[in-house]
C-alpha positions as CSV (number, residue, x, y, z in Angstrom):
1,X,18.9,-13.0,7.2
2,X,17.3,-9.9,8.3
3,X,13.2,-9.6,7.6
4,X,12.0,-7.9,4.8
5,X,8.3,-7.2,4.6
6,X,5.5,-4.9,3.5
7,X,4.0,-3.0,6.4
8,X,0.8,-1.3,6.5
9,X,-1.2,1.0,7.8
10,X,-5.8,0.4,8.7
11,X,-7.7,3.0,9.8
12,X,-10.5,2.1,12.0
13,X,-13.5,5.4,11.8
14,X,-16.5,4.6,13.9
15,X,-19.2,6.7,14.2
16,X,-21.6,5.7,17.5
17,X,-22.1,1.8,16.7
18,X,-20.7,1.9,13.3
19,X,-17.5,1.3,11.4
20,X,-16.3,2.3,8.0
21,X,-15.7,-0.3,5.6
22,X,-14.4,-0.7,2.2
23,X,-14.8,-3.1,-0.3
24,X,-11.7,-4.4,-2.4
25,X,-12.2,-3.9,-6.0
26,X,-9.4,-4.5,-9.5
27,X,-6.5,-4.4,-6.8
28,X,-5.3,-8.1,-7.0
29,X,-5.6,-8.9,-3.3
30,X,-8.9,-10.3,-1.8
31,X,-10.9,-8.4,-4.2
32,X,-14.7,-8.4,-3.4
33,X,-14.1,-8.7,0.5
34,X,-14.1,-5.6,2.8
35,X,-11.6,-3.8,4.5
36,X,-11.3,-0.7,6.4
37,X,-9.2,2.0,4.5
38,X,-5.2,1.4,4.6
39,X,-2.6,1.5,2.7
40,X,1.5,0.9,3.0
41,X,4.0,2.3,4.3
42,X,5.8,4.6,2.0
43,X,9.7,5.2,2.7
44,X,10.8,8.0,5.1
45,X,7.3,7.6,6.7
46,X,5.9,7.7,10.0
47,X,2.6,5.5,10.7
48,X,0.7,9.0,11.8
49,X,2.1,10.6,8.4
50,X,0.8,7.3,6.3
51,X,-2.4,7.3,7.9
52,X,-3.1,11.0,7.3
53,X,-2.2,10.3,3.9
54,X,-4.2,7.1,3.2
55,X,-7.2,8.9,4.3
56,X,-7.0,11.9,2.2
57,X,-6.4,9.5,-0.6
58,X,-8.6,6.8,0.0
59,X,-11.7,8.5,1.4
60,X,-11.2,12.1,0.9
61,X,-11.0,13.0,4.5
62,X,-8.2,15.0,6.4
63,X,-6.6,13.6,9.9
64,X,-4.2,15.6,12.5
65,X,-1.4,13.3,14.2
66,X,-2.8,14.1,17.2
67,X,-6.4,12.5,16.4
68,X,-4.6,8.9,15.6
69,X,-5.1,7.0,18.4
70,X,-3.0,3.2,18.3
71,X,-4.8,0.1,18.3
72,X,-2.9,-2.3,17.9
73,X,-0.2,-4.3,15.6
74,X,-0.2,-7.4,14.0
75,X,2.5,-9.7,12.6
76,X,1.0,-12.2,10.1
77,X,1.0,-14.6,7.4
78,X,-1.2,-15.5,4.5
79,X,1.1,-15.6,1.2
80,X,3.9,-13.6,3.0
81,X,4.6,-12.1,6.1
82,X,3.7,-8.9,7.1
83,X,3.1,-6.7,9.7
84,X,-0.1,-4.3,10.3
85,X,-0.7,-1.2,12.5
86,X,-4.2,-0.4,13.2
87,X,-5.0,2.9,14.0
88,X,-8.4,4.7,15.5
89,X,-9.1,7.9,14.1
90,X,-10.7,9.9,17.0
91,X,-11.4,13.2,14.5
92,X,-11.2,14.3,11.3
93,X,-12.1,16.9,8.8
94,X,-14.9,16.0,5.7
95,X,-17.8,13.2,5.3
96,X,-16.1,10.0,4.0
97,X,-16.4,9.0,0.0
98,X,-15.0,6.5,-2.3
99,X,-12.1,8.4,-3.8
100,X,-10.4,5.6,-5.3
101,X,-12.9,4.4,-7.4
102,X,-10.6,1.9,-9.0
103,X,-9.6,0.7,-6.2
104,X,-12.9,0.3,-4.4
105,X,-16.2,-0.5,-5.2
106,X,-18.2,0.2,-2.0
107,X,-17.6,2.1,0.9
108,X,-20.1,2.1,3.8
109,X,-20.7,2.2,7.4
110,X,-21.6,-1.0,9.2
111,X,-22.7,-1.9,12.2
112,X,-19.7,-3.0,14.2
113,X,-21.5,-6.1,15.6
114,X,-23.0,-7.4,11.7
115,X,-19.5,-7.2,9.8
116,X,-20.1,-8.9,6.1
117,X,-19.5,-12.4,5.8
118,X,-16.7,-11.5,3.6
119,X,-15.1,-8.8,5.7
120,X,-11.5,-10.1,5.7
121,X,-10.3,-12.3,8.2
122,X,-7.6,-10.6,9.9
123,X,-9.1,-7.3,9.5
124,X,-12.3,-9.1,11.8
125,X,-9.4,-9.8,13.8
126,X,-7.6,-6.3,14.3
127,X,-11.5,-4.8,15.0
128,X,-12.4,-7.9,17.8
129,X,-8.9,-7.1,19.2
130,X,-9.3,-3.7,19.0
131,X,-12.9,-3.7,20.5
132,X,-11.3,-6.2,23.4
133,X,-8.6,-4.1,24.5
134,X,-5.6,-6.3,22.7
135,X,-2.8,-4.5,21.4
136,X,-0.7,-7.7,19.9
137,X,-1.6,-10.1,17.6
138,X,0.4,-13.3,15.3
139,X,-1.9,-14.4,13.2
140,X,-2.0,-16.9,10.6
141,X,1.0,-19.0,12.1
């Protein structure tokens, strides 16, 4: 049996000491916890292309493919497995907002050291690795 699994796409902004969060809000999944924007993977889409889209959509801002930086990937478990690229956006075009209001009920920059106690686990993950220099993660196995 061959896998079949959602994969997604985070986007990791920082300004100087800072990273953008979201909070999770009426979507059914860890509502009330924070995130950084994502989104999945549409079909017929490259991670670049999803990532430029997920930020226009999420957070109003544009991205060029050749400001997406990789960070790393990560093949997990919680209900079902999945598998997560993380992304660093080294530019873009616009000042962040909450442009899925009903998806999302707090967007902010935090610092990168004092994440919320109910940042989500794996996401605190992806950012330690990504901060650390590792590009490969299983987590929740």
């Amino acid at each position: 049996m061959r896998a079949k699994f959602p994969v997604t796409v985070h986007l990791f902004f920082f300004r100087e000491n800072q990273i953008l969060l979201s909070r999770r809000f009426n979507t059914g999944y860890r509502d009330g916890e924070y995130s950084v924007p994502a989104g999945h993977l549409d079909g017929d889409e490259t991670v670049r292309a999803a990532a430029a889209r997920e930020a226009e959509e999420e957070i109003g801002v544009r991205i060029e493919a050749g400001h997406i930086r990789f960070s790393s990937v990560m093949h997990r478990i919680e209900d079902d497995e999945r598998v997560d690229f993380f992304v660093h956006i080294q530019k873009w075009e616009g000042e962040p907002f909450n442009a899925e209001l009903d998806k999302c009920d707090d967007l902010r920059w935090v610092d990168i050291g004092e994440l919320p106690d109910n940042t989500i686990p794996y996401v605190r993950r992806a950012i330690a690795n990504h901060l650390n220099g590792i590009t490969f993660e299983e987590f929740g196995w």
